[in-house]
ROVEXMAR-236654 format. One line per 3 residues: number of its first residue (from 1); for each residue z, y, x of C-alpha. Coordinates in Angstrom, 1 decimal, always signed. Layout:
N
NUM> Z,Y,X | ...
This chain:
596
1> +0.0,+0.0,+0.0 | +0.5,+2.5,+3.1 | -0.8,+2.8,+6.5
4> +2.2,+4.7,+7.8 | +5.5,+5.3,+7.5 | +5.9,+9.3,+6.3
7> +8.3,+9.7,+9.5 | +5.6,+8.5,+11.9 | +3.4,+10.9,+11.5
10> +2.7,+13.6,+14.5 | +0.2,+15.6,+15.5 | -1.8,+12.4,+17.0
13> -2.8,+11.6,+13.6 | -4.5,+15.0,+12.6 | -8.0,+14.5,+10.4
16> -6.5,+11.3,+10.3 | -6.9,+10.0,+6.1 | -3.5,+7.9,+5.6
19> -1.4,+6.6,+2.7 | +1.8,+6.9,+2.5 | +5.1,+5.7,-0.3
22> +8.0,+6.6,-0.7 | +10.7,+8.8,-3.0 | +10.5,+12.5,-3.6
25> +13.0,+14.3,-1.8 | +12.6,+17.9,-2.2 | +10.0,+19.8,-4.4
28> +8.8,+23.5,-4.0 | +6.7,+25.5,-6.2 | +5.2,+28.1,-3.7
31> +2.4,+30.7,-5.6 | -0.1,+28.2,-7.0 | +1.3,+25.8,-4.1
34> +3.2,+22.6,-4.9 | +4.8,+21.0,-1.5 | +6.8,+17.6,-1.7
37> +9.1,+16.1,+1.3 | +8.1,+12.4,+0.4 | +11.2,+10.5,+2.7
40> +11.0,+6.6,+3.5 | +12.9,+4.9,+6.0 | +11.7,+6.3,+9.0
43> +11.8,+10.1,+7.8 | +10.0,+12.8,+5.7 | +6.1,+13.9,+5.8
46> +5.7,+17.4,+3.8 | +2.8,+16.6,+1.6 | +0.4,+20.3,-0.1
49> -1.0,+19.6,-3.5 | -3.7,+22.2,-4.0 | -5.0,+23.5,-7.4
52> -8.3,+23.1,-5.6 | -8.1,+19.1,-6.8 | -6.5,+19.9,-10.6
55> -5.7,+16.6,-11.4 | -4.0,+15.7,-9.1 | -2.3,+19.0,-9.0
58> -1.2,+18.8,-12.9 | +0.6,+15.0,-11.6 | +2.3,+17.2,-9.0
61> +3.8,+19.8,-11.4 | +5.7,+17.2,-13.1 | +7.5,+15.3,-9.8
64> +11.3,+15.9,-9.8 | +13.5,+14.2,-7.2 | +14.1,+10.6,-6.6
67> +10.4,+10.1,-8.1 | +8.9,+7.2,-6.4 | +5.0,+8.0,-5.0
70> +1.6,+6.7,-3.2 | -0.1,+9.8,-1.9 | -3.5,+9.7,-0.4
73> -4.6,+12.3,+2.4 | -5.5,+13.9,+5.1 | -3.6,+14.8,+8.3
76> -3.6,+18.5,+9.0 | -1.8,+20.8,+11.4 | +0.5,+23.4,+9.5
79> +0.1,+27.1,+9.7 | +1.1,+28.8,+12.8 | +5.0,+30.2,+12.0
82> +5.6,+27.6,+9.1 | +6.2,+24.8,+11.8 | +9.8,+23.1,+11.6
85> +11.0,+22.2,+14.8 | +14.1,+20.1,+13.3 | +11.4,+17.2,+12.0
88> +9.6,+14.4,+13.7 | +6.6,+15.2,+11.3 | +6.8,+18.9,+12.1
91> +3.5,+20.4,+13.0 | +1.9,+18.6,+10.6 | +1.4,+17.9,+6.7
94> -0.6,+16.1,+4.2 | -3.4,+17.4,+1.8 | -2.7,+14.8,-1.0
97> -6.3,+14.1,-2.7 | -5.1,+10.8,-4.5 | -1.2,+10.7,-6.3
100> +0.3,+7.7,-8.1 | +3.2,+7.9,-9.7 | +5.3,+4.1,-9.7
103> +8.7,+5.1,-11.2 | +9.9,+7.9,-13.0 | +13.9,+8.9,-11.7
106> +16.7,+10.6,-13.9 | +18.5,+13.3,-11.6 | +20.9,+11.4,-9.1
109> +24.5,+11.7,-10.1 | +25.3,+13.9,-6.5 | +22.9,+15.7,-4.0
112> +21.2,+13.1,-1.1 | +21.2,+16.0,+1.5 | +22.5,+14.3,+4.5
115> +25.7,+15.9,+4.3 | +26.1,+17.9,+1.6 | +26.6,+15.9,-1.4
118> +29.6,+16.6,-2.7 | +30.2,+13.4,-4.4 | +33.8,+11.6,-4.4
121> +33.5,+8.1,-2.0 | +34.3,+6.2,-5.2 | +31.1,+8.0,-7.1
124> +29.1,+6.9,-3.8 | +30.3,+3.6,-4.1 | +29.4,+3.1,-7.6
127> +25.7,+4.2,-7.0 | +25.9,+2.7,-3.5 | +22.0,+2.4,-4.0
130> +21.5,+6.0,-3.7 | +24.5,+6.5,-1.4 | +22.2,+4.7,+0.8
133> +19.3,+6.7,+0.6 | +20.9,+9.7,+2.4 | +19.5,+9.3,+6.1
136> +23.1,+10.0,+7.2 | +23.9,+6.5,+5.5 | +20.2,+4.7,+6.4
139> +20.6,+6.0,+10.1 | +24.0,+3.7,+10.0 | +22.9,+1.0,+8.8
142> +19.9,+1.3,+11.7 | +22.6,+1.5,+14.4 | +24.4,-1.7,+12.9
145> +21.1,-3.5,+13.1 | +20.6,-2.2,+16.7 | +24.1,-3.3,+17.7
148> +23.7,-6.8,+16.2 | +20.6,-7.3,+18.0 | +21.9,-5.9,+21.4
151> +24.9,-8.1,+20.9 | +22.3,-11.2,+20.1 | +20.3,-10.6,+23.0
154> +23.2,-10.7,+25.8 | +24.9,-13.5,+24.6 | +21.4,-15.2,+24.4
157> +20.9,-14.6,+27.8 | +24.7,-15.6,+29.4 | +23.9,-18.9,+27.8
160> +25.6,-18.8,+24.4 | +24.7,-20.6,+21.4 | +24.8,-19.3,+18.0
163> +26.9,-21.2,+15.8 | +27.9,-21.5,+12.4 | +31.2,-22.6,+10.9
166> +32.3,-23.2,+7.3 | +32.8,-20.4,+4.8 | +34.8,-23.0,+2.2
169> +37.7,-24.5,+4.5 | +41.2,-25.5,+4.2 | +44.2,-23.0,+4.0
172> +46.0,-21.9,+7.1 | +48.8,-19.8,+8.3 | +46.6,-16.7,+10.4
175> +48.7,-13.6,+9.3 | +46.8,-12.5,+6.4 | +46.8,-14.1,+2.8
178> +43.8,-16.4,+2.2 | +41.3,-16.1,-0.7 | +41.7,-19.4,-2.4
181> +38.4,-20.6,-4.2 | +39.4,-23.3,-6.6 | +37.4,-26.8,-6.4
184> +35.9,-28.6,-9.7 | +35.2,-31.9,-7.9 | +38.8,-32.0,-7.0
187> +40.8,-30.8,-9.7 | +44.1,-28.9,-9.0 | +42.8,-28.3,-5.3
190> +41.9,-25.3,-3.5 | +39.2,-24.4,-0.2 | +40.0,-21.1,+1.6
193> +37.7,-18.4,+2.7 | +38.2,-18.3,+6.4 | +40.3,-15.5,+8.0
196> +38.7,-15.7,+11.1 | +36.9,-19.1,+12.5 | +39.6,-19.9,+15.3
199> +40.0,-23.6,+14.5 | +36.2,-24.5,+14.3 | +34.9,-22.6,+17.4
202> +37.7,-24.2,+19.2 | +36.7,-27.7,+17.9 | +33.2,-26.6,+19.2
205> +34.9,-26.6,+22.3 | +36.0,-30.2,+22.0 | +32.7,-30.9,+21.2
208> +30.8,-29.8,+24.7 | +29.2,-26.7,+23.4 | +30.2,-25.4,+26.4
211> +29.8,-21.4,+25.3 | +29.6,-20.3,+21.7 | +29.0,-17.3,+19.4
214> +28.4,-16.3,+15.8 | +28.2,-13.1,+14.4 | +30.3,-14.2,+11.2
217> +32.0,-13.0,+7.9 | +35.7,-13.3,+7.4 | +38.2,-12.8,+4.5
220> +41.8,-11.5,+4.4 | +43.7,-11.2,+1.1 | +45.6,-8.1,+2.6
223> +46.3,-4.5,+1.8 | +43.6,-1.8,+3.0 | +43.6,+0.7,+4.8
226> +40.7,+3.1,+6.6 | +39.6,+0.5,+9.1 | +40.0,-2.7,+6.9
229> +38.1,-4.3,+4.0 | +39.3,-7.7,+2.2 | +35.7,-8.8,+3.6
232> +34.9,-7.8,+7.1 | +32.3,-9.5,+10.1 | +33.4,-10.2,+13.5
235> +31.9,-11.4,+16.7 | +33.5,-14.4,+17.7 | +33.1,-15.5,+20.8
238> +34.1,-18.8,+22.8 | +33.5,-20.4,+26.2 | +34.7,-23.3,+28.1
241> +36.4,-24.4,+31.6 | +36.7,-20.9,+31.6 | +39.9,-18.1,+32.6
244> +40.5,-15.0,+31.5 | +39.4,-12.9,+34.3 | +35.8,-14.6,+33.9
247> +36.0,-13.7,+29.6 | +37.0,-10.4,+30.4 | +34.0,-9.6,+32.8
250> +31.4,-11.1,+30.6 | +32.5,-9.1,+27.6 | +32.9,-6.0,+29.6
253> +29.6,-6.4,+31.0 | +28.5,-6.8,+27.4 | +30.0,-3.8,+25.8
256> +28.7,-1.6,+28.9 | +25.2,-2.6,+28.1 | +26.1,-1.7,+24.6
259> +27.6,+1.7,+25.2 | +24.1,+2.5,+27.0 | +22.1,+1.1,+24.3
262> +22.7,+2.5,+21.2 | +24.4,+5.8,+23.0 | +23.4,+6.1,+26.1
265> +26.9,+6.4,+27.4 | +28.2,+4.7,+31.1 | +31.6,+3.0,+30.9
268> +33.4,+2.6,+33.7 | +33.2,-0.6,+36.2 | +35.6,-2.1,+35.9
271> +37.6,-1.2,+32.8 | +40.9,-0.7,+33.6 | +44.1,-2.8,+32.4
274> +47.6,-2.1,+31.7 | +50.2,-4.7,+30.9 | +51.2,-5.0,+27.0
277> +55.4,-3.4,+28.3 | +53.4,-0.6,+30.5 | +50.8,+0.4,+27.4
280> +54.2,+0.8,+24.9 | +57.0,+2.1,+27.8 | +53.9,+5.0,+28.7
283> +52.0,+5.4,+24.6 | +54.0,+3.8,+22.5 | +51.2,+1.6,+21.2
286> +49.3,-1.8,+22.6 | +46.3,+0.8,+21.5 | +46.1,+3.6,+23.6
289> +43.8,+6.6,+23.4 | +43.4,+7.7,+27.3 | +41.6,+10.4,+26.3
292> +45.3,+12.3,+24.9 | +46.9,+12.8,+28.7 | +50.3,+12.8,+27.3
295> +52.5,+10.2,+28.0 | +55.9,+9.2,+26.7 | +59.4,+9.4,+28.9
298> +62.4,+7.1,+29.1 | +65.7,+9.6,+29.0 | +67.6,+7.0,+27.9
301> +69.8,+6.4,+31.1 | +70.4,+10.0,+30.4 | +71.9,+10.1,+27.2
304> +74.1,+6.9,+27.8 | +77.7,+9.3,+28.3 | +76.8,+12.5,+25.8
307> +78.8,+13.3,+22.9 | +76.0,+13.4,+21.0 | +75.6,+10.2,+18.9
310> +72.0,+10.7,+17.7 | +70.6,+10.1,+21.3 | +73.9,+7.8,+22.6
313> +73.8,+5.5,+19.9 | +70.1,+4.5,+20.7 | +70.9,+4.5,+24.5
316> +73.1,+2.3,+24.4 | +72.1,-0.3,+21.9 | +69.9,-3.1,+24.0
319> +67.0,-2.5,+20.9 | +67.2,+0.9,+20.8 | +65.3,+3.4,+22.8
322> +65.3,+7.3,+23.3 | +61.8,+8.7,+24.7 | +60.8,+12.2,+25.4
325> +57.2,+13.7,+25.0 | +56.3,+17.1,+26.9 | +53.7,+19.2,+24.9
328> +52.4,+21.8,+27.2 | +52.6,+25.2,+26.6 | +53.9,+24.0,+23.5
331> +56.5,+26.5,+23.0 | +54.7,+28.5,+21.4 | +54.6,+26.5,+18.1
334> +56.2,+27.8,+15.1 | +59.4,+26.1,+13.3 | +56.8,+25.9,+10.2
337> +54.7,+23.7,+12.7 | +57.3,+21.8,+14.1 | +58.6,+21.2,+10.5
340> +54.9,+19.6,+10.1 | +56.0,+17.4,+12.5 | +58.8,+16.0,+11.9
343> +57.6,+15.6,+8.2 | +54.7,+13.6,+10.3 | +57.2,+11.2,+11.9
346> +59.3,+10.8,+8.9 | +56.2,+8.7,+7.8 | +57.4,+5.8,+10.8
349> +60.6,+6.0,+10.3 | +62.0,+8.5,+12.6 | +64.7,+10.3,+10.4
352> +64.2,+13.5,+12.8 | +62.3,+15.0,+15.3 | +64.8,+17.0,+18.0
355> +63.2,+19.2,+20.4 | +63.3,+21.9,+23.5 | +61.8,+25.0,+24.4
358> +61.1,+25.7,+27.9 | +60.8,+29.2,+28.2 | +62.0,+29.9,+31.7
361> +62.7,+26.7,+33.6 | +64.2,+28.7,+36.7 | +67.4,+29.8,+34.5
364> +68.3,+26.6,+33.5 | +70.2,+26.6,+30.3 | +69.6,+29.9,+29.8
367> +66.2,+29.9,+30.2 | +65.7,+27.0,+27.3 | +65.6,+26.8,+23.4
370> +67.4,+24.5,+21.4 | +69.2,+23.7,+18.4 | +70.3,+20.3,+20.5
373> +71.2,+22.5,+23.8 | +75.1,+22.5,+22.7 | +75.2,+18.8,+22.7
376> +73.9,+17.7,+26.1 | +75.4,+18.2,+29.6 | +73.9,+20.4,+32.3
379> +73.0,+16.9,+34.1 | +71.1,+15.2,+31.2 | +69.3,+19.0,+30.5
382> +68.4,+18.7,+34.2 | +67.3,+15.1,+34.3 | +65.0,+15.7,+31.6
385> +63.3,+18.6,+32.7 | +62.7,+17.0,+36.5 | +61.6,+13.5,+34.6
388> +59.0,+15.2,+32.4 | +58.0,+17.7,+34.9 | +58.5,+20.2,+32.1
391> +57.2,+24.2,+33.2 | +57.5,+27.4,+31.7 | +55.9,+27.8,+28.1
394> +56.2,+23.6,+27.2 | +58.0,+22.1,+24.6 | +59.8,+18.5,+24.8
397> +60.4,+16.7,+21.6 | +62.3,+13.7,+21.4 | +62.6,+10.3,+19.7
400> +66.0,+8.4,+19.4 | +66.0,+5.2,+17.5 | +65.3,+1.6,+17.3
403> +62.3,+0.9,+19.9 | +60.0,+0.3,+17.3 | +60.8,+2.8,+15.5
406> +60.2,+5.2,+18.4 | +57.2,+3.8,+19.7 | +55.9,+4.3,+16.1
409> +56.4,+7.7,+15.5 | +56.3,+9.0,+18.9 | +53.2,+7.0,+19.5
412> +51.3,+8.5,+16.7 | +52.8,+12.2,+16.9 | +51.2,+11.8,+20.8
415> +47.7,+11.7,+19.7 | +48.1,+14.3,+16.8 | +49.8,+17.0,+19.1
418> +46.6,+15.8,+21.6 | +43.9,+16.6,+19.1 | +45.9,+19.5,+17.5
421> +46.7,+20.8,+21.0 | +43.1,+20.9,+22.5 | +44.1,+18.1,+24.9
424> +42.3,+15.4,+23.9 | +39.5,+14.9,+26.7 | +35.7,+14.2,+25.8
427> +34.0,+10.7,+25.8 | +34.9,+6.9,+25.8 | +37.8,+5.7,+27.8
430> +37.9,+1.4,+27.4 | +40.9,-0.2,+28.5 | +42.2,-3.8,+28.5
433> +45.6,-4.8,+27.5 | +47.1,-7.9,+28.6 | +50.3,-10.0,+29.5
436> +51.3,-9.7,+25.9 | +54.4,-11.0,+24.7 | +54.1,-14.7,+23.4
439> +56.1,-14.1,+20.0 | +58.4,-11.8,+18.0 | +61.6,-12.2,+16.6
442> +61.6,-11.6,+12.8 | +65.1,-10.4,+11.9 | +64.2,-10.3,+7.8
445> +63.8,-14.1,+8.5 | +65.2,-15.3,+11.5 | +62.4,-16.8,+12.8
448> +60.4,-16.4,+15.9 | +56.5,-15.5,+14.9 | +53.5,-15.2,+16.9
451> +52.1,-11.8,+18.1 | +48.7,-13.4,+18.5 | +48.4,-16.5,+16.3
454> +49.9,-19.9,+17.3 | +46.7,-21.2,+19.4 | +47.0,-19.1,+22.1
457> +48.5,-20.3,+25.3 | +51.3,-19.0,+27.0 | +51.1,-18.2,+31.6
460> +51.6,-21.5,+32.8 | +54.3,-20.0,+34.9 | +56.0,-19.2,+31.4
463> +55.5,-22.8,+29.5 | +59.1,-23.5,+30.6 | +60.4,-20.7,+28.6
466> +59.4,-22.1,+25.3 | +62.6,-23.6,+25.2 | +65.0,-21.7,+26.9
469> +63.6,-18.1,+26.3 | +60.9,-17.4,+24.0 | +61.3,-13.7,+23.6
472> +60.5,-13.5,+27.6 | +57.6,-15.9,+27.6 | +54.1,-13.9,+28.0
475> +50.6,-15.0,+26.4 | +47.2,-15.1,+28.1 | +46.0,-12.7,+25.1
478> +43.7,-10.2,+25.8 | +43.2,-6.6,+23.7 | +40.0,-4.6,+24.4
481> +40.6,-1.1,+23.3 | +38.9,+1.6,+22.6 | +39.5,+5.7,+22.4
484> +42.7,+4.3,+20.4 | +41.2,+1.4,+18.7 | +41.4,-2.0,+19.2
487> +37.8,-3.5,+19.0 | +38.2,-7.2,+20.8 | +41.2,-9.2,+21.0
490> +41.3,-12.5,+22.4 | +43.2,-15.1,+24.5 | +42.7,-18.5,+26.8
493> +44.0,-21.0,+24.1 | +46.0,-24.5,+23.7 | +44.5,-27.2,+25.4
496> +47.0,-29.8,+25.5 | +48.6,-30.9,+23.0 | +52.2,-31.4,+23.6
499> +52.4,-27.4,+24.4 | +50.6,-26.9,+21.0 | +53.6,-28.9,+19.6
502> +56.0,-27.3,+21.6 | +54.7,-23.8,+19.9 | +54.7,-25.4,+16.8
505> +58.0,-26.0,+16.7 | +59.3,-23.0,+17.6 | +57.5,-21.3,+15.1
508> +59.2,-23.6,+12.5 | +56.7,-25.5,+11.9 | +58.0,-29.6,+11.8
511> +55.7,-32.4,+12.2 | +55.3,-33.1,+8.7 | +53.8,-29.6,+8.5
514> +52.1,-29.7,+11.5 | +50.1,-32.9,+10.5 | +49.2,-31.3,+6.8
517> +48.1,-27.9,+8.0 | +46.6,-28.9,+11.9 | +46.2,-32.3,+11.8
520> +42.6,-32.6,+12.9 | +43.3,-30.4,+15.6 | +46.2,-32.0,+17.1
523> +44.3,-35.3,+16.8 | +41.2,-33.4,+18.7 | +43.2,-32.7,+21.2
526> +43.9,-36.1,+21.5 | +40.5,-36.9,+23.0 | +39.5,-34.4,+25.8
529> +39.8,-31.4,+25.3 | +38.2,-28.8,+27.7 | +40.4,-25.1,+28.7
532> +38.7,-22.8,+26.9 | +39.0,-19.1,+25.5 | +37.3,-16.4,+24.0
535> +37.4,-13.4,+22.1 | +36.3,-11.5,+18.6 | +35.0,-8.0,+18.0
538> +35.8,-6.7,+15.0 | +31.6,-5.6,+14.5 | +32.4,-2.4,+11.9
541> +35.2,-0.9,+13.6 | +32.7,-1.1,+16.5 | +29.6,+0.5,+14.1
544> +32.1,+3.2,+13.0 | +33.3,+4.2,+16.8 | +29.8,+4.5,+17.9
547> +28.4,+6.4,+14.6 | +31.2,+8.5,+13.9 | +32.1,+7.2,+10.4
550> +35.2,+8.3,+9.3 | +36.1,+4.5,+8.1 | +34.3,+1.3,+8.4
553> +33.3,+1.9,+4.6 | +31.0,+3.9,+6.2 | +28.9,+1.6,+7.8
556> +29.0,-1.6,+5.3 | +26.0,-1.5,+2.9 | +28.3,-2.7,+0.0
559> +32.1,-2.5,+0.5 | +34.9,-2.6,-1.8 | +37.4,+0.8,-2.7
562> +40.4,+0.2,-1.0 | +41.9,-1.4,-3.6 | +39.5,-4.3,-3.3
565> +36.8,-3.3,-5.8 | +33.6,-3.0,-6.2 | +33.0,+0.0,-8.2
568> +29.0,-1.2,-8.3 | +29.8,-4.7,-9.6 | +32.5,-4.1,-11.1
571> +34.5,-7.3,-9.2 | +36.3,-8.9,-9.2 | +36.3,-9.5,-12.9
574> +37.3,-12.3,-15.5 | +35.1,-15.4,-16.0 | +35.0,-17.2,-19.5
577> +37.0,-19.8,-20.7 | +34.5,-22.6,-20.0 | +34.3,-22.0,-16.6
580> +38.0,-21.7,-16.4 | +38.1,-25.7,-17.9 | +35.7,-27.0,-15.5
583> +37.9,-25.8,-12.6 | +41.0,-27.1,-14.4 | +42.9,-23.5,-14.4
586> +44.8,-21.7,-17.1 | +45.4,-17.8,-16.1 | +48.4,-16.2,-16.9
589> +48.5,-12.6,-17.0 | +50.8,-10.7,-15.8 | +53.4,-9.3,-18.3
592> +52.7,-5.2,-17.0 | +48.9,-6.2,-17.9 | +50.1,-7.2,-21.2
595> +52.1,-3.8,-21.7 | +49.0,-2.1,-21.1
């Protein structure tokens, strides 16, 4: 039906006669003149309908937007001063000699400027169709396609296999809740929707694949947030007779080539890495964004003898911690702004935020700011200013709590004041995060928990620990992070099977249980089993980094509100009665549905 796309066109093609489709996007009545922007994938083409060719011309007056066209025509040059410098198709335009009109469009429910459309996300998502006709959107869904392929073509090369695993499989513990999809053929039984597909690539393992891949959907009953979706896709990656070091280097090499392929960005080589206790004792997070230069301070030593219970209390309790962060030239922040604040680390937990002028160092006391000042020592003021290298015109605030509490709040308000501040530097800083802490006590239920999930293998130099000090053994678990987000994690996993016991058991899981849930895998393990590891890249947080996006809503073609709906569908909804019979289920509503 066309012999171009309307974006290809350039000033190659002038005299050239072409044909071209596509939807109106703007219409303009000019003196006796109609021009169209006719957009397709690949961009606009102005097209001139002259009253020179009347019929044609009468067709024209009656296009409104969204109107879906074949135009026929020649190729001409515009006239000098009417060029547009911000288009492909510029310099030219099209003298349309033949028009057919193949659909009709009412007006679209909100703009499809690029930018300016004013519509709410949850309008966009109920006419996601049109949503995705904005070039912002179809230039988004181009760079997912790019990535995918980049991705494909590396892996393809290092000598990876594309594999794919189950979507209906059998319910296991991995952090999340599993959507359950019931079975007819085996009444009052239940498949799962895979979280992730950590069992089967591991099996793959067992079964002399030797070095796998997939790029593959996942499911997680959880609650949403910006950077979640109940349906997401990762790239999951696993290797064999392999260590870290080696996973590391391939993946880095891969994301490098990445960076330069759809950005034309250099990362550094090699990333650098920072243990899991230096990335929390120095940001407060196992996600750091290097680009903020601000670091956190222990004054907890400090604070150990004041009077002042808010900061002794957390000094001297074994799980508590009391951190400083040093804002430069920050005394120049108002108490409305610093009210901002604290509201800001309410949201964690923090029940204040104390805090210290510095408005001349040299006087000491005198030269500070402070409703704490009364409270501390002249050593403690001292030690504080010399361990944050505080200077004239900075502000310190402070965080006294449980550790995680601190970390939390003082973590986040780190990047804020960064970007807030004018500190945050320009471009892409990686970083790897290892030595991770095996598991983590959970006081609500006394019990330990992985930090990871329950495949991944502890340092061999820790394996003894399992026993006699689990909070101390470390993991060979691997983070990739990126300008604050995570976009890889991964680890070298379980390869012998009394150690996956061992872990087993100490996450409370008996044998009984262990059989039921694992069973195949234990008995795999039984016959040969290869070290392996790997790793999985959460592919729209990675789409959304590299785009911009504000979440990774932004760069799925269909994705649910973040209360896991589809406002286009309108899923999840209810399914008759019949089909409820065949699958052997009765629903029973819940009694604040029945209210309503």
């Amino acid at each position: 039906m066309r012999s171009h796309y309307c974006g290809e066109l350039n000033a190659s093609h002038i005299d050239q006669d072409v044909e071209l489709c596509g939807w109106v996007h703007r219409r303009r009545d000019h003196g006796g003149v109609i021009f169209v922007d006719l957009r397709d994938r690949e961009g606009l083409a102005q097209i001139v309908f002259d009253p020179d060719t009347p019929e044609v011309f009468e067709s024209a007056e009656h296009l409104r937007s969204e109107y879906v066209l074949r135009v026929r025509g020649r190729v001409r040059r515009r006239p000098e001063g009417t060029e547009n410098p911000n288009l492909k198709t510029g310099e030219i335009e099209v003298l349309c000699s033949e028009l057919e009109v193949f659909n009709r469009a009412e007006t679209p429910p909100f703009v499809l400027d690029e930018h300016d459309h004013g519509a709410s996300e949850e309008l966009r998502l109920r006419y996601r169709y049109l949503d995705l006709r904005r070039p912002e959107m179809l230039e988004r869904m181009r760079t997912r396609a790019r990535v995918t392929r980049t991705l494909r073509a590396y892996l393809d090369a290092t000598g990876f296999i594309e594999i794919e695993t189950p979507m209906l499989t059998k319910a296991t513990p991995e952090g999340a809740r599993d959507y359950l999809v019931p079975s007819r053929t085996h009444p009052g039984r239940f498949f799962a929707l895979p979280q992730s597909p950590q069992l089967f690539k591991q099996l793959l393992m067992m079964s002399g694949m030797d070095r796998y891949y997939q790029i593959v959907r996942c499911f997680r009953d959880e609650d949403l947030r910006a950077d979640r979706q109940p349906e997401f896709t990762q790239l999951d990656v696993e290797a064999s007779f392999i260590e870290e070091g080696e996973v590391m280097r391939l993946m880095e090499v891969m994301i490098r080539l990445l960076m330069e392929e759809i950005l034309g960005v250099e990362l550094p080589d090699p990333f650098p890495r920072i243990t899991y206790a230096e990335a929390m004792r120095r940001y407060g997070t196992d996600r750091p964004d290097l680009r903020v230069p601000l670091e956190l301070v222990d004054v907890g030593d400090l604070m150990q003898g004041v009077e002042f219970k808010v900061f002794a209390g957390p000094a001297l309790d074994p799980q508590g911690r009391v951190a400083a962060l040093c804002v430069p030239q920050g005394s120049g922040l108002t108490r409305k702004e610093i009210d901002e604040y604290t509201k800001f680390v309410g949201v964690y937990g923090a029940k204040g935020l104390a805090y210290i002028k510095v408005n001349e160092r040299a006087r000491g006391r005198e030269g500070l700011q402070s409703p704490i000042l009364k409270f501390l020592p002249d050593e403690a003021i001292e030690g504080i200013l010399a361990r944050t290298g505080a200077a004239d015109g900075d502000l310190i605030f402070f965080g006294a709590d449980k550790a995680s509490v601190v970390n939390e709040a003082l973590g986040a308000l780190r990047v804020r004041v960064g970007k807030e501040r004018g500190l945050m530097e320009e471009g892409w800083r990686p970083v790897w995060v290892v030595d991770f802490p095996m598991f983590e006590w959970d006081a609500q239920e006394k019990r330990w928990t992985p930090l990871h999930h329950p495949f991944t293998a502890p340092r061999e130099e820790d394996i003894a620990l399992l026993k006699s000090d689990p909070g101390a053994c470390l993991s060979r678990a691997y983070d990739m992070v990126l300008n604050g987000s995570e976009i890889g994690g991964g680890s070298i996993r379980i390869h012998r099977r009394e150690v996956q016991q061992q872990v087993f058991e100490l996450l409370g899981i008996g044998d009984e249980e262990a059989e039921e849930k694992f069973g195949f895998l234990l008995t795999a393990l039984k016959y040969g089993c290869p070290p392996h590891g790997g790793i999985a890249f959460g592919l729209d947080r990675l789409v959304m980094l590299l785009t911009g996006a504000g979440s990774i809503r932004e760069v799925m073609a269909f994705p649910k509100t973040q209360t896991a709906a589809c406002p286009l569908t309108s899923a999840p909804s209810e399914v008759s009665s019949a089909q409820l019979r065949e699958l052997s289920i009765r629903v029973r509503v819940p009694q604040s549905d029945q209210q309503g």
